[in-house]
PDB file with SEQRES, HELIX, SHEET and CRYST1 records, atoms N, CA, C and O in Angstrom:
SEQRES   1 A   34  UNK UNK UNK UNK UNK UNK UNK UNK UNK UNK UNK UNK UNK          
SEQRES   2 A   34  UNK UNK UNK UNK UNK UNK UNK UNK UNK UNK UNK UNK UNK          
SEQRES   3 A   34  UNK UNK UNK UNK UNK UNK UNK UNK                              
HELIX    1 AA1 UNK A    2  UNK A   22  1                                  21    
HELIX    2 AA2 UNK A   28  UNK A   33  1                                   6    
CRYST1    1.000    1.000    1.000  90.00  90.00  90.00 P 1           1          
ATOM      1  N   UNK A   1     185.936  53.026  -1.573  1.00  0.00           N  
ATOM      2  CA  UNK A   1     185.990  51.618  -1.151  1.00  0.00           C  
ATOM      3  C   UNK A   1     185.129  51.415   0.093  1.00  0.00           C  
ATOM      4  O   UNK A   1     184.364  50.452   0.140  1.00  0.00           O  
ATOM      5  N   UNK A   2     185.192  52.004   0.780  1.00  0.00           N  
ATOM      6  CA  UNK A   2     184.625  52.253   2.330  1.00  0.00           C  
ATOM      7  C   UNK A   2     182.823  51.963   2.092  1.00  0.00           C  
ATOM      8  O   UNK A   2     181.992  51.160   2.517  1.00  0.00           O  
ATOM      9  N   UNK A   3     182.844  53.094   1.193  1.00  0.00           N  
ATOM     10  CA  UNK A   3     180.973  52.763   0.751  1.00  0.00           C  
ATOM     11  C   UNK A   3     180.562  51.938  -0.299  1.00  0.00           C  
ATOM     12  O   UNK A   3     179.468  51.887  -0.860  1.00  0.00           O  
ATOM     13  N   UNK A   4     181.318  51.467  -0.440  1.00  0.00           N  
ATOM     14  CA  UNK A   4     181.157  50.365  -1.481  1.00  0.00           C  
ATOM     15  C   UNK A   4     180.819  48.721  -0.735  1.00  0.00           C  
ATOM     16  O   UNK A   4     179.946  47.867  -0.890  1.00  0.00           O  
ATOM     17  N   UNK A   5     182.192  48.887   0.232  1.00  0.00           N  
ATOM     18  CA  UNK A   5     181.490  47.833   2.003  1.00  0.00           C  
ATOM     19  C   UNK A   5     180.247  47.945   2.405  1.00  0.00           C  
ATOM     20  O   UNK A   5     179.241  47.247   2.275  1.00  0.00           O  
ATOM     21  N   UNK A   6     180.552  49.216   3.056  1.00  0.00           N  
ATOM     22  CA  UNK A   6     179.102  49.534   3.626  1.00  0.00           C  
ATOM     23  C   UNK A   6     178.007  49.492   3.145  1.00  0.00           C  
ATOM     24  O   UNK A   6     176.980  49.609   3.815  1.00  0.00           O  
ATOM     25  N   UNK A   7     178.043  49.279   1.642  1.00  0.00           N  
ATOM     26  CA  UNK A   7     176.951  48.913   0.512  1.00  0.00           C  
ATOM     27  C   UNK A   7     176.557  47.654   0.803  1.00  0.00           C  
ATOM     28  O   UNK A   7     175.487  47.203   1.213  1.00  0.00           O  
ATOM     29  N   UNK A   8     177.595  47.157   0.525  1.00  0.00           N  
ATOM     30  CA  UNK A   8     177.638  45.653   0.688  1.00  0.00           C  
ATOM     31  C   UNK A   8     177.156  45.099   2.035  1.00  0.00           C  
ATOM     32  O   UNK A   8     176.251  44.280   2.197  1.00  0.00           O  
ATOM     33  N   UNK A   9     177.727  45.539   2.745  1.00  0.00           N  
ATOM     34  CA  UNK A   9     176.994  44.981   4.135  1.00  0.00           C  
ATOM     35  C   UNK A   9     175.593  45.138   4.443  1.00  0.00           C  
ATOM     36  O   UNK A   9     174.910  44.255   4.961  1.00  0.00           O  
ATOM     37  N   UNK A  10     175.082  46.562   4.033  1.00  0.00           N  
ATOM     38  CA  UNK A  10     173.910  46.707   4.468  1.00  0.00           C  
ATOM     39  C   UNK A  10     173.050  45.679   3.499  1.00  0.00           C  
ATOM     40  O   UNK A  10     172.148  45.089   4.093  1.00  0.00           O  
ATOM     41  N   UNK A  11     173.179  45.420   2.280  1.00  0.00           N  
ATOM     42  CA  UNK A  11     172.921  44.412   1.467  1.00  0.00           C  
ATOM     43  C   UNK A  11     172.388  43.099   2.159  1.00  0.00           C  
ATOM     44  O   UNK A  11     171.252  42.655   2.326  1.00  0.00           O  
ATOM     45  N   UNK A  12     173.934  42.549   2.573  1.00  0.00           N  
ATOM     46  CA  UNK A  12     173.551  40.946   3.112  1.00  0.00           C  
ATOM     47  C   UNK A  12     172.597  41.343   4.665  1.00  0.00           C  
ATOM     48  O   UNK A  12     171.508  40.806   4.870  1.00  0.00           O  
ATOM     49  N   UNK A  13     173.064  42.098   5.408  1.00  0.00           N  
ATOM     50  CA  UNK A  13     171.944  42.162   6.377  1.00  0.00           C  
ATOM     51  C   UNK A  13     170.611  42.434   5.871  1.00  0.00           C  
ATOM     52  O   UNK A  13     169.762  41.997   6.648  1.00  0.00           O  
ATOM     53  N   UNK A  14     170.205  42.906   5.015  1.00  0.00           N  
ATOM     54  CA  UNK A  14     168.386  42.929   4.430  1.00  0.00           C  
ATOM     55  C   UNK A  14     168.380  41.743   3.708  1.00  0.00           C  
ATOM     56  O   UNK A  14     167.254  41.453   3.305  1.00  0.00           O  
ATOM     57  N   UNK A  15     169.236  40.978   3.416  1.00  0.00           N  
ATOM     58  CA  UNK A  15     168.685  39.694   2.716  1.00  0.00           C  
ATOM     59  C   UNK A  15     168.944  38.669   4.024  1.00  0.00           C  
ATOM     60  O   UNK A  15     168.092  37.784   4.104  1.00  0.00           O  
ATOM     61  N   UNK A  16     169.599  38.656   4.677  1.00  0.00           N  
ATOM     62  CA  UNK A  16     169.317  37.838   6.185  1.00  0.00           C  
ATOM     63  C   UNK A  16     168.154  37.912   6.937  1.00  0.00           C  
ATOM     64  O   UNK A  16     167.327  37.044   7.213  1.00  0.00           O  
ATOM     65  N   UNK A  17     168.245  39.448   7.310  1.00  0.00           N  
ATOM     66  CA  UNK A  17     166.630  39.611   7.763  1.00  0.00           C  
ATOM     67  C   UNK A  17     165.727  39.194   6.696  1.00  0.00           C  
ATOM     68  O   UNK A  17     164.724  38.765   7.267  1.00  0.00           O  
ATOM     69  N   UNK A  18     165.604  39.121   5.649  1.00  0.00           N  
ATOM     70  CA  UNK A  18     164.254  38.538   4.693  1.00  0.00           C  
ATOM     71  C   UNK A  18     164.302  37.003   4.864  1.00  0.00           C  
ATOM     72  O   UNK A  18     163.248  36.406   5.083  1.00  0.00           O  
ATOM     73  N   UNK A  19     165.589  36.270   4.767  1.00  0.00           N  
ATOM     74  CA  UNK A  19     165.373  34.951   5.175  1.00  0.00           C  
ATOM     75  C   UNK A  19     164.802  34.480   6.371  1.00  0.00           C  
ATOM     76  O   UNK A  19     163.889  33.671   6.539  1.00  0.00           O  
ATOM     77  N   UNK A  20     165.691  35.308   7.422  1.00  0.00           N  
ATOM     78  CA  UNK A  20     164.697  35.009   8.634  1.00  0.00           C  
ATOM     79  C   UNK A  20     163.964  35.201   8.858  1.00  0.00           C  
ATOM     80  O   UNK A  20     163.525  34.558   9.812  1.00  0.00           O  
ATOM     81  N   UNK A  21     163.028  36.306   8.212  1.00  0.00           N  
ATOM     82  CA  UNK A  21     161.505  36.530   9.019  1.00  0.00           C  
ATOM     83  C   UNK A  21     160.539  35.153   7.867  1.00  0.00           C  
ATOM     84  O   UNK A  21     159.519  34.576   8.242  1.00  0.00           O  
ATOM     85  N   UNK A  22     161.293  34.905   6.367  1.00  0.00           N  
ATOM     86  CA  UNK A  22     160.750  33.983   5.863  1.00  0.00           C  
ATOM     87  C   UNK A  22     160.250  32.365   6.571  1.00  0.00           C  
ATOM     88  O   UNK A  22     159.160  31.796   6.517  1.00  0.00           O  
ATOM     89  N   UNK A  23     162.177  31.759   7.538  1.00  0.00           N  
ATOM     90  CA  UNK A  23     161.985  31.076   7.860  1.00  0.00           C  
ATOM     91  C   UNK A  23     161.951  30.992   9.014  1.00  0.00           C  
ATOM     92  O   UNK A  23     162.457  30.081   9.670  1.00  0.00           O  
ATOM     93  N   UNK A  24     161.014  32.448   9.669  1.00  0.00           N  
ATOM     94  CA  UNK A  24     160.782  32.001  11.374  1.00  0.00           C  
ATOM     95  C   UNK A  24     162.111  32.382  12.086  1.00  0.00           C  
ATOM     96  O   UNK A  24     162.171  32.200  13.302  1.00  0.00           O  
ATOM     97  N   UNK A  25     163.159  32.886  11.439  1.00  0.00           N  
ATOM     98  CA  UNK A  25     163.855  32.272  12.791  1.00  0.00           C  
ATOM     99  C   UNK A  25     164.438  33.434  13.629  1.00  0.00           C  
ATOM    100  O   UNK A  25     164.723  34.439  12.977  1.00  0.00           O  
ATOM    101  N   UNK A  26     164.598  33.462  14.575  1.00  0.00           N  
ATOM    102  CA  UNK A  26     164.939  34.336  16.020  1.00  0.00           C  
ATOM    103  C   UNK A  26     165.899  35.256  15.558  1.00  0.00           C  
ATOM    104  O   UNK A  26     166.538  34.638  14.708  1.00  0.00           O  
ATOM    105  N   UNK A  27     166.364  36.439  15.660  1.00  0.00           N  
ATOM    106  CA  UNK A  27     167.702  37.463  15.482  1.00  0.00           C  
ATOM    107  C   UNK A  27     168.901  36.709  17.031  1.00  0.00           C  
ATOM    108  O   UNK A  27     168.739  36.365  18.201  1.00  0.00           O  
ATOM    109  N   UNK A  28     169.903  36.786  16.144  1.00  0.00           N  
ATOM    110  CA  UNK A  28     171.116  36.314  17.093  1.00  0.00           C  
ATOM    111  C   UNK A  28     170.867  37.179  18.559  1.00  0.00           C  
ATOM    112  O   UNK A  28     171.352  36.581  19.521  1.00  0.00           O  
ATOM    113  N   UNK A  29     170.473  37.944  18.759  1.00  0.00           N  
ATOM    114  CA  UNK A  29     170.190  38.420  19.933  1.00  0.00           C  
ATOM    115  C   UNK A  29     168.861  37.340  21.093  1.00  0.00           C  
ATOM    116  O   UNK A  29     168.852  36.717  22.155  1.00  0.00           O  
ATOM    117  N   UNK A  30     168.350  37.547  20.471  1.00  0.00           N  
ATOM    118  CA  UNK A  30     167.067  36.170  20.574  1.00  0.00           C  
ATOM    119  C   UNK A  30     167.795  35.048  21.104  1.00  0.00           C  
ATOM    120  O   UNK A  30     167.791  34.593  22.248  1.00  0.00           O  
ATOM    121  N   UNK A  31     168.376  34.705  20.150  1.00  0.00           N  
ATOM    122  CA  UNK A  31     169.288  33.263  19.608  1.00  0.00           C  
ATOM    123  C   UNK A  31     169.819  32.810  21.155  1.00  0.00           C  
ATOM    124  O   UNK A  31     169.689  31.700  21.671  1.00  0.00           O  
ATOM    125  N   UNK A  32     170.391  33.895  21.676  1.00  0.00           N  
ATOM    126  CA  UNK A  32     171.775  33.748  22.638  1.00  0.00           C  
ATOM    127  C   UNK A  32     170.953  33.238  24.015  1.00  0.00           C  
ATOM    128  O   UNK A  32     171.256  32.285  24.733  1.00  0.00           O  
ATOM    129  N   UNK A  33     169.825  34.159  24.163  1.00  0.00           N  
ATOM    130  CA  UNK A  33     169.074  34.155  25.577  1.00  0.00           C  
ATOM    131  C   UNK A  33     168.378  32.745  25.835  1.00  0.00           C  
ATOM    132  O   UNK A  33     167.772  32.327  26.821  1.00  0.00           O  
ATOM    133  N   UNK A  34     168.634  32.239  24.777  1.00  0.00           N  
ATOM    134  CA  UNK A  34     168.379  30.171  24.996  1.00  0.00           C  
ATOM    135  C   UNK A  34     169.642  29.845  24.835  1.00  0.00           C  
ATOM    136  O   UNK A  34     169.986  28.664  24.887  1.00  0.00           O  
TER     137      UNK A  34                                                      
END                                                                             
């Protein structure tokens, strides 16, 4: 079950990062310092 999460998670984080570098936009780290 555990890596089946961790599957999963690492998942939506590479499709987040692909949206964002698609649409420009800053990593929540970025985000905060404005």
């Amino acid at each position: 079950v555990e890596a089946l999460q961790e599957h999963g998670l690492n998942l939506a984080r590479r499709t987040v990062t692909k949206y964002r570098k698609a649409m420009n936009i800053p990593s929540s780290r970025q985000r905060r310092e404005f």
